[in-house]
Each structure stands twice: as C-alpha cells, then as structure tokens.
C-alpha positions in Angstrom: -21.8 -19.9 6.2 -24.2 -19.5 3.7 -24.4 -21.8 0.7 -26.9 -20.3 -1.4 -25.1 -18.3 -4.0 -22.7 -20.0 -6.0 -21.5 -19.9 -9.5 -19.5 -22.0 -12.0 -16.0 -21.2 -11.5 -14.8 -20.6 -15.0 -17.7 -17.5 -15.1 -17.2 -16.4 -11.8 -13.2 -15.4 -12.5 -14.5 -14.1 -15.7 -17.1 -11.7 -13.8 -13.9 -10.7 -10.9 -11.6 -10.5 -13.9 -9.5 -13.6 -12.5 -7.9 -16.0 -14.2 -9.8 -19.7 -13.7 -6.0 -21.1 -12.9 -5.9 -18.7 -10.0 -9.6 -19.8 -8.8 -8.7 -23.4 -9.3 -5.3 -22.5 -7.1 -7.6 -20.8 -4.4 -10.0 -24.0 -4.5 -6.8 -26.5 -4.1 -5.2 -24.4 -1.3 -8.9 -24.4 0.6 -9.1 -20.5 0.5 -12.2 -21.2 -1.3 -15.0 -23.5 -1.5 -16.1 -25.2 -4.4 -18.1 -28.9 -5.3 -19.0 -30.1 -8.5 -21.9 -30.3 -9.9 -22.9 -32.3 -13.1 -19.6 -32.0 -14.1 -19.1 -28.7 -13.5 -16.8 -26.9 -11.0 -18.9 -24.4 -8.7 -17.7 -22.0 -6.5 -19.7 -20.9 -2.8 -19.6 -16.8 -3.2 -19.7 -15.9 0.5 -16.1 -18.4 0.7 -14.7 -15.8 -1.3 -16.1 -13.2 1.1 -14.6 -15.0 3.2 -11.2 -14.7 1.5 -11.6 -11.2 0.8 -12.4 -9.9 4.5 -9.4 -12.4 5.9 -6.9 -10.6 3.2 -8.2 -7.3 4.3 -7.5 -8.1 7.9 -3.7 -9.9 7.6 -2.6 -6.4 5.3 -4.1 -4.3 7.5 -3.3 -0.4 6.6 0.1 -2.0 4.7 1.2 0.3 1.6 2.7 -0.3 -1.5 5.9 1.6 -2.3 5.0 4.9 -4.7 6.7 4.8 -8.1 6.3 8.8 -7.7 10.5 9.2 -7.6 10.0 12.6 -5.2 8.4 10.4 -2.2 10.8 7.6 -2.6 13.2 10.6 -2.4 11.3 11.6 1.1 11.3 8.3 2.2 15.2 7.8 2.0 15.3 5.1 -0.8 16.4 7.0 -4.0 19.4 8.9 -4.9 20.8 11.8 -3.2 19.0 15.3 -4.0 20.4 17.6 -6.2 23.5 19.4 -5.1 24.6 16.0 -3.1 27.9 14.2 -4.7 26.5 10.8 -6.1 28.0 7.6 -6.2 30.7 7.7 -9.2 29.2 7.0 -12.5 30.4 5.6 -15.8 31.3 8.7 -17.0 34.3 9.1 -14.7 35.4 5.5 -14.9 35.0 5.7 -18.5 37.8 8.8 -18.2 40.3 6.7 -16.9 40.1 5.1 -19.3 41.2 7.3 -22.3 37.6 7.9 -23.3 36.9 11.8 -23.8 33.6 13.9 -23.9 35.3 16.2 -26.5 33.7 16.2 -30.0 35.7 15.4 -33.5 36.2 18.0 -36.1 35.7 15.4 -38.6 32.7 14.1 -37.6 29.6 16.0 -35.6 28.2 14.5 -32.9 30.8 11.6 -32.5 32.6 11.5 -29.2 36.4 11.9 -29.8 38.5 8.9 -28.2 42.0 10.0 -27.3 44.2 6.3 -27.8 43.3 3.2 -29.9 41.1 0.3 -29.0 42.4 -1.9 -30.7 45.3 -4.2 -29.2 48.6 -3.7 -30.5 49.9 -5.5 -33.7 51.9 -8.7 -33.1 53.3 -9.9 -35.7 52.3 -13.2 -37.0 54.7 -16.3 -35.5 55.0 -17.3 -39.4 56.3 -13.9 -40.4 52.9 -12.4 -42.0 50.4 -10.2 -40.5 47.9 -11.5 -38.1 
C-alpha cells in the first residue's frame, strides 16, 4: 500500500462531500487509515481506494429499487393495473358508515352526511342538560 498521498481528514470529506463524522466513523471501524500528525488527523488516500474498490466488489451489479411507479408496476410491487379490483378503500368503508358522496343544496362543495355524528342526548343524572 502506498503511503504517499494523504490529507487532513476534515478537508478531505470536504473535497468527497462527506461529512468528517462519517470519515472519523470509517477511521474507528478500520475501513480507513489515518495517523495524526501535529495534532492533526490525516487520512492515507489509497485506504480509501481501498474502501471504494472493496464496496464496489461486495454490491456487485446490486440495483436500487426505481421510484418510476410503471417499473415497480412491471416488477410486481405496486398496485394492480387499471381495470383490476383493488383492495377496498376508505371510501366504501366510509359508506357503511352513513357517510355519502352526494353534495348539499345548501352548501357547494360540502359532502352531504346522511345521520348525525353526534351521540345521542342523555339527559343529565341531575335533571339538566349535559
């Protein structure tokens, strides 16, 4: 290994747009080398080489998972396509019960709810209203 290039750690995460917590987490968990050096931390460039080509070869060809919806559709993970019957939704549950989709003269654009939902009245034990 060649010991020739180094840097001081706090300006070689800021050049690899690391933070210097991760490169000081690297350094603890000896995936890098560093020494100190008049009271400075330094870090051994071709250790992180090092690092980088071991990465490489652990994740192999490995992909991440697409946040494009159409090939999570192709790769069996989202919804049904359209024209499939889905899983039930709110909506339907919210049917049963006694909300409806209808709209209220009264007010525009206000969903219409067919019962009350508020709890029935009890009278108060001491005879007034509660």
């Amino acid at each position: 290994m060649e010991y020739t290039d180094t840097e001081p750690l706090r300006e070689f995460a800021r050049r690899r747009g690391f933070s210097p917590t991760t490169v000081y987490g690297w350094s603890d968990k000896g995936l890098i080398k560093t020494f100190l050096m008049g009271g400075r931390r330094h870090v051994v460039v071709s250790s992180y080489g090092t690092l980088v080509e071991r990465l490489i070869a652990e994740q192999g060809d490995a992909r991440r998972v697409s946040p494009n919806p159409r090939l999570r559709r192709e790769r069996n993970d989202a919804r049904p396509p359209h024209g499939e019957p889905a899983a039930p939704s709110q909506l339907s549950e919210r049917s049963t019960l006694g909300f409806s989709r209808g709209r209220r003269a009264d007010h525009p654009g206000v969903a219409a709810v067919s019962g009350s939902l508020q709890p029935p009245r009890r009278d108060h034990p001491k005879g007034g209203q509660g």
